[in-house]
C-alpha positions in Angstrom: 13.9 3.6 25.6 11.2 0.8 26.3 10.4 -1.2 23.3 7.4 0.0 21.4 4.4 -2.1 22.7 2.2 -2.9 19.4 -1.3 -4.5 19.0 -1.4 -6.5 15.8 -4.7 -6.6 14.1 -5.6 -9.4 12.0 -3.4 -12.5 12.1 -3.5 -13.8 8.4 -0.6 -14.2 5.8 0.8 -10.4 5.8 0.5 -11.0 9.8 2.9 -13.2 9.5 5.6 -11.2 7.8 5.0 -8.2 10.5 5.6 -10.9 13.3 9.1 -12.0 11.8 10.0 -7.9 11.1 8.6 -6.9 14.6 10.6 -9.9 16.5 13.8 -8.8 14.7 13.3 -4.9 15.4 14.4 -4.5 19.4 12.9 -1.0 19.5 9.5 -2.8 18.9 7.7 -6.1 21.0 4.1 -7.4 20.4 1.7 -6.8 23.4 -2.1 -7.8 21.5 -3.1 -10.2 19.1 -6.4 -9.4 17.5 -8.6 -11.9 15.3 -11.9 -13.5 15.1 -10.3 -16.5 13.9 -9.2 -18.7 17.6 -7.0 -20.6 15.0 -5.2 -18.0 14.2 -4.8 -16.3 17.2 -3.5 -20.1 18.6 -1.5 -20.1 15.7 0.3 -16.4 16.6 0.7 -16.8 20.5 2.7 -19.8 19.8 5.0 -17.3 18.5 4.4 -14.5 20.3 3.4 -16.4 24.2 3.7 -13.5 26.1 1.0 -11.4 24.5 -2.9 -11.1 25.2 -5.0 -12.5 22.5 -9.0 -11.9 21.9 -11.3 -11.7 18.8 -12.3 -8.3 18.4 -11.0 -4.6 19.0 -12.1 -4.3 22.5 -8.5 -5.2 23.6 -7.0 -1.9 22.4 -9.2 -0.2 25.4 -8.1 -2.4 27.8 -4.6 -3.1 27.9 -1.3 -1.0 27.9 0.3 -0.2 24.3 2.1 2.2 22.3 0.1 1.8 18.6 -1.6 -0.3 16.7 -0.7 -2.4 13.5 -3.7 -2.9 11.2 -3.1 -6.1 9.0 -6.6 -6.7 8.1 -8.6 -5.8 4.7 -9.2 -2.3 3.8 -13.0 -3.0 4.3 -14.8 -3.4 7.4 -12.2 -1.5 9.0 -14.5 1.0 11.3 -14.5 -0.4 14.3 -10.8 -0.9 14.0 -10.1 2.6 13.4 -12.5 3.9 16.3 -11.1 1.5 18.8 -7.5 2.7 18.2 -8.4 6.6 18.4 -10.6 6.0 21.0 -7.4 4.6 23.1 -5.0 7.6 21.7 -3.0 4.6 20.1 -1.0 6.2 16.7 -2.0 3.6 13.7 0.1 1.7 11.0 -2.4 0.5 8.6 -1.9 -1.9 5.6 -2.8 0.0 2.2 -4.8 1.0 0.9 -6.4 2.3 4.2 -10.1 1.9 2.8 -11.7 0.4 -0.8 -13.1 3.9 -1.1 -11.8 7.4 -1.4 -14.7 9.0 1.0 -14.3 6.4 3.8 -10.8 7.1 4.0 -11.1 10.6 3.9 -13.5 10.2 7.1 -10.4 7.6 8.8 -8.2 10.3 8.2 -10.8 12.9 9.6 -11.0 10.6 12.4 -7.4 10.6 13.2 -6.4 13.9 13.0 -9.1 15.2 15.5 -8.0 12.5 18.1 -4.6 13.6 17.2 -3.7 10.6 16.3 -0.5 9.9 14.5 -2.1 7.9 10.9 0.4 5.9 8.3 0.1 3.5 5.8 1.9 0.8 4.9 3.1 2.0 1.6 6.3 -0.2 1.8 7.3 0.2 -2.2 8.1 3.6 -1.5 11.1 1.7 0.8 12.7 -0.6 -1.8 16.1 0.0 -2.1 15.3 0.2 -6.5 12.9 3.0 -6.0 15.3 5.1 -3.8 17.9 4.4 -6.0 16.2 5.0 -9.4 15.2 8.7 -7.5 18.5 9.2 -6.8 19.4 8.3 -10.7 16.5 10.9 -11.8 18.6 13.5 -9.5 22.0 13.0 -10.1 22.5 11.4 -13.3 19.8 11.2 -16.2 17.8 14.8 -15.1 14.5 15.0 -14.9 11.6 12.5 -16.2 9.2 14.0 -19.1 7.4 10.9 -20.0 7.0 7.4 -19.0 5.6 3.9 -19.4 4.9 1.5 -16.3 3.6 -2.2 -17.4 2.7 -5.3 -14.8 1.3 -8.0 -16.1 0.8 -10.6 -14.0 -1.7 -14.1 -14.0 -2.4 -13.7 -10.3 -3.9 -16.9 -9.3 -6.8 -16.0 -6.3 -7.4 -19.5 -5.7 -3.9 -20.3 -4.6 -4.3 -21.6 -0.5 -1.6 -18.7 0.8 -3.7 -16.1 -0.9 -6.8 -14.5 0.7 -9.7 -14.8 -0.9 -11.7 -11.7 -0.5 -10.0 -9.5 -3.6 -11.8 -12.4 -5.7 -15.0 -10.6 -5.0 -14.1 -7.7 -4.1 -15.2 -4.1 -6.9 -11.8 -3.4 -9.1 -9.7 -5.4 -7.6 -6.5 -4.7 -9.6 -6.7 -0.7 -8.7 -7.7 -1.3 -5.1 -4.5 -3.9 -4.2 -2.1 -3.3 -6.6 -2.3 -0.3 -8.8 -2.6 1.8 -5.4 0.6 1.0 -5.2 2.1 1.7 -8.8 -0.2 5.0 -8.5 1.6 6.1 -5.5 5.0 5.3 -6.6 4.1 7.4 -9.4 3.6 10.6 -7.1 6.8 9.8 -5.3 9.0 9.0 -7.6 8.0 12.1 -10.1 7.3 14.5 -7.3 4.5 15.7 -8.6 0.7 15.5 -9.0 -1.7 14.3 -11.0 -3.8 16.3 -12.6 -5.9 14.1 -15.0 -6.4 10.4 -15.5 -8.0 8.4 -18.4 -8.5 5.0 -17.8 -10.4 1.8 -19.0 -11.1 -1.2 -16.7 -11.6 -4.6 -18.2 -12.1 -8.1 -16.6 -11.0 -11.1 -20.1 -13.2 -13.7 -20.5 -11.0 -16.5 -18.8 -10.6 -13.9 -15.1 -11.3 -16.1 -11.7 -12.0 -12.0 -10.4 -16.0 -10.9 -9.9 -14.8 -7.4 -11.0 -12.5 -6.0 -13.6 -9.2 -6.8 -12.9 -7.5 -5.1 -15.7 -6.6 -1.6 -16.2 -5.0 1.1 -18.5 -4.5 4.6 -18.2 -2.8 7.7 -19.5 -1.7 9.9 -16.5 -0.5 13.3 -16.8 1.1 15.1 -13.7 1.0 18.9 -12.6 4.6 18.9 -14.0 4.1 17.9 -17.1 5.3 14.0 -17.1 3.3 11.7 -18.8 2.4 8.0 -17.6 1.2 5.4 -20.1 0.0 3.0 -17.2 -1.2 -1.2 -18.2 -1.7 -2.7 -14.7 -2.7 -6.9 -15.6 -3.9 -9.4 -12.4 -5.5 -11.6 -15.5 -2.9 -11.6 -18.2 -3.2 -15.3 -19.7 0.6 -16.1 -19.6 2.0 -17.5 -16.7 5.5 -15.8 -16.8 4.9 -12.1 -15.1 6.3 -8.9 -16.8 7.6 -6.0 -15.5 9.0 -2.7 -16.9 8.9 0.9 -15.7 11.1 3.0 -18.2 11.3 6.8 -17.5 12.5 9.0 -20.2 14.6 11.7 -18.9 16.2 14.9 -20.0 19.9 13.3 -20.2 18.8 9.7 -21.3 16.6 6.6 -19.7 15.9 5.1 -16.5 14.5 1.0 -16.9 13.2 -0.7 -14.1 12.3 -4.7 -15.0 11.8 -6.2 -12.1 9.3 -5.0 -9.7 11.6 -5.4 -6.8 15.3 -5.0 -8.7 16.4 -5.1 -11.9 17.5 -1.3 -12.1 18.9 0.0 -15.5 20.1 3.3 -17.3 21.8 4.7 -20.3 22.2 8.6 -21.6 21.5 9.8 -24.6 24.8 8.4 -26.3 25.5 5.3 -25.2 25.7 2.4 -26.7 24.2 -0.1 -24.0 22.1 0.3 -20.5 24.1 0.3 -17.3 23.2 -1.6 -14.4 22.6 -0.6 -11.0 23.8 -2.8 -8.3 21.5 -3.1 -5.4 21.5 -4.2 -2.2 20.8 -7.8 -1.3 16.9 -7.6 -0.6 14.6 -10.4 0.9 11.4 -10.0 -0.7 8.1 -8.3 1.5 11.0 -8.4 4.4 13.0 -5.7 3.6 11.0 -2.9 3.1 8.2 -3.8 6.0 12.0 -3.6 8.1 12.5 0.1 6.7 8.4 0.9 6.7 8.5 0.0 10.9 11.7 1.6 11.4 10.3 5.0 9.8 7.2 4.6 12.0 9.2 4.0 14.9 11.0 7.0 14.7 8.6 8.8 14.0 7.0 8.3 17.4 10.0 8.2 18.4 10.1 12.0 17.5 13.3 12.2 15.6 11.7 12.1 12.2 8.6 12.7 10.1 5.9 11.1 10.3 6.3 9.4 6.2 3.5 7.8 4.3 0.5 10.0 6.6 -3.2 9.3 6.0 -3.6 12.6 4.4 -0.9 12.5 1.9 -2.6 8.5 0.8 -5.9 10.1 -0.3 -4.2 11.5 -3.5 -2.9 8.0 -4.1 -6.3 6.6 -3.7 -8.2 9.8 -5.9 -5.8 8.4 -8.5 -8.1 5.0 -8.2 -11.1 6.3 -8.0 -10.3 9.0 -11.0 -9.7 5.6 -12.8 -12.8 4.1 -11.8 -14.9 7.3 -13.1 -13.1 8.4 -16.0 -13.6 4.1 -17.3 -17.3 4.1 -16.2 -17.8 7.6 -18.0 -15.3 7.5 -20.8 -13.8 10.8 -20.2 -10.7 12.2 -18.5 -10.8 12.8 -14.6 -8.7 15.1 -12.6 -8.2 13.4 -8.9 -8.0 17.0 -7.5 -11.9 17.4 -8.3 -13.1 14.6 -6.2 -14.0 16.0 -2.7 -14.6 13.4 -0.7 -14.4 14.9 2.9 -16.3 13.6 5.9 -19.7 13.3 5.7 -21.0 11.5 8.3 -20.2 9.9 12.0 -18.7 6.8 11.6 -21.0 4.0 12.7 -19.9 1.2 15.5 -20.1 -2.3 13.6 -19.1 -5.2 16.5 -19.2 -7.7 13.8 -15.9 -9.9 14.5 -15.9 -11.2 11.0 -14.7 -8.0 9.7 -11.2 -8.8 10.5 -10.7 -11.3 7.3 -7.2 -12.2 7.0 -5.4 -10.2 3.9 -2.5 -10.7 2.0 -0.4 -8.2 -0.4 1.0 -11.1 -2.4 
């Protein structure tokens, strides 16, 4: 088969990453480069010569291609999103796919009634520790009742290979990282949720506009619990990591957000460690995330990480928001956020800010 011929949207620092996947996956090539920015669309035809370059999202109506990579912020993403389902072009869009529930809901809308395939970038669900601590939960320690997930990280905004816009941006912890620790969550435990109590907070020494700090007690349909601390503005330096599910046979301890997999039974004297595959950080799983939606326009798998199945990842955020703003416990399930309205045209080039995941 041809190579799949991808427009990439947005040309800023996780652009960069999905160049170095792309070049190295031969079922895939780069065919548009999309950016307001002529510096960085110089910058990405020195890499990539033999594509078409322009500042705004006309180009996926006017030259041949197979989908669309979105790399750009989850705001400001309509005219994005109407361009590529007004040229039929299936979409693979950085989470989370909006900063609010009802806007994605009406992307997703959007999609489906063009019949446009829809995924998003979830690429933690890919890393070799989640698959392996799932296969851990299945084969070895039986199945999590209760958990505790901590991140606590001093996530520096102002640091030049960072984009700035999650510095202003409303709850900028849940919307860029939590998302995905939320969505892991569902994966991982296979379930649910079914009510969320949270608290946002934003310290007194935060570089963020909005609260960057969150806790939360999650409980799923089946019955797991989730004591959830999710820190861009600890005020240490050294990050810390630990997800430790308690199962029906013993423990499962993740402390590394990318490795560091651990487990033990009930009777043993000392943890066990998992050895994983050699991994190359934000590499990796963006290889396994492309090759998934490769295939699955390929036809000879499903189509993972859909549109549809992300707005219970992102009713988990906004149940956070709520329940902290109104001091009471949320169930995701009760927020109907369908589409409401047409979605408008915005032609403003600036919309396509470069983003980063980092």
């Amino acid at each position: 088969m041809s190579p799949l011929r991808i427009i990439l949207v947005g040309l800023g620092a996780r652009a960069q990453f999905w160049m170095r996947v792309i070049r190295d996956n031969p079922d895939c090539t780069i065919v548009g480069l999309v950016d307001p920015s002529e510096a960085a669309r110089n910058r990405a035809l020195e890499q990539w010569p033999g594509a078409i370059a322009a500042a705004d999202v006309s180009l996926l109506g006017q030259i041949e291609a197979d989908a669309v990579l979105l790399a750009t912020p989850p705001g400001g993403r309509e005219a994005q999103m109407e361009a590529a389902c007004a040229a039929g072009l299936p979409i693979l869009a950085e989470k989370p796919l909006a900063d609010g529930v009802e806007l994605a809901a009406r992307y997703v809308e959007m999609a489906e009634a063009a019949g446009v395939p829809l995924m998003v970038g979830l690429n933690f669900r890919f890393l070799p520790v989640t698959q392996h601590a799932m296969r851990l939960m299945d084969e070895t320690v039986g199945a999590p009742e209760f958990a505790r997930f901590t991140y606590e990280r001093w996530r520096d905004g102002w640091k030049p290979n960072f984009n700035k816009y999650p510095l202003t941006m409303d709850q900028p912890m849940l919307w860029e990282q939590s998302i995905h620790h939320f969505d892991l969550m569902r994966y991982v435990y296979k379930s649910e949720p079914v009510q969320v109590f949270g608290k946002t907070f934003n310290p007194s020494w935060s570089m963020y506009r909005d609260d960057a700090n969150v806790s939360a007690l999650i409980t799923f349909a089946n019955g797991i619990t989730v004591n959830y601390q999710g820190l861009w503005q600890s005020n240490w330096q050294a990050p810390g990591f630990q997800w430790r599910s308690e199962c029906a046979k013993g423990v499962v301890i993740q402390n590394d957000q990318f490795g560091d997999l651990n487990y033990a039974l009930h009777g043993d004297a000392a943890l066990t460690s998992v050895l994983l595959p050699s991994y190359e950080q934000w590499i990796n799983d963006a290889v396994a995330l492309l090759a998934a939606f490769v295939a699955a326009l390929r036809g000879t798998a499903p189509l993972l990480c859909s549109g549809r199945d992300h707005l219970s990842s992102l009713r988990m955020v906004q149940a956070c928001i709520l329940s902290s703003q109104l001091g009471q416990a949320i169930n995701p399930a009760d927020l109907d956020f369908g589409a409401k309205r047409e979605i408008g045209n915005p032609s403003n080039p600036t919309a396509l800010q470069q983003r980063t995941s980092l």
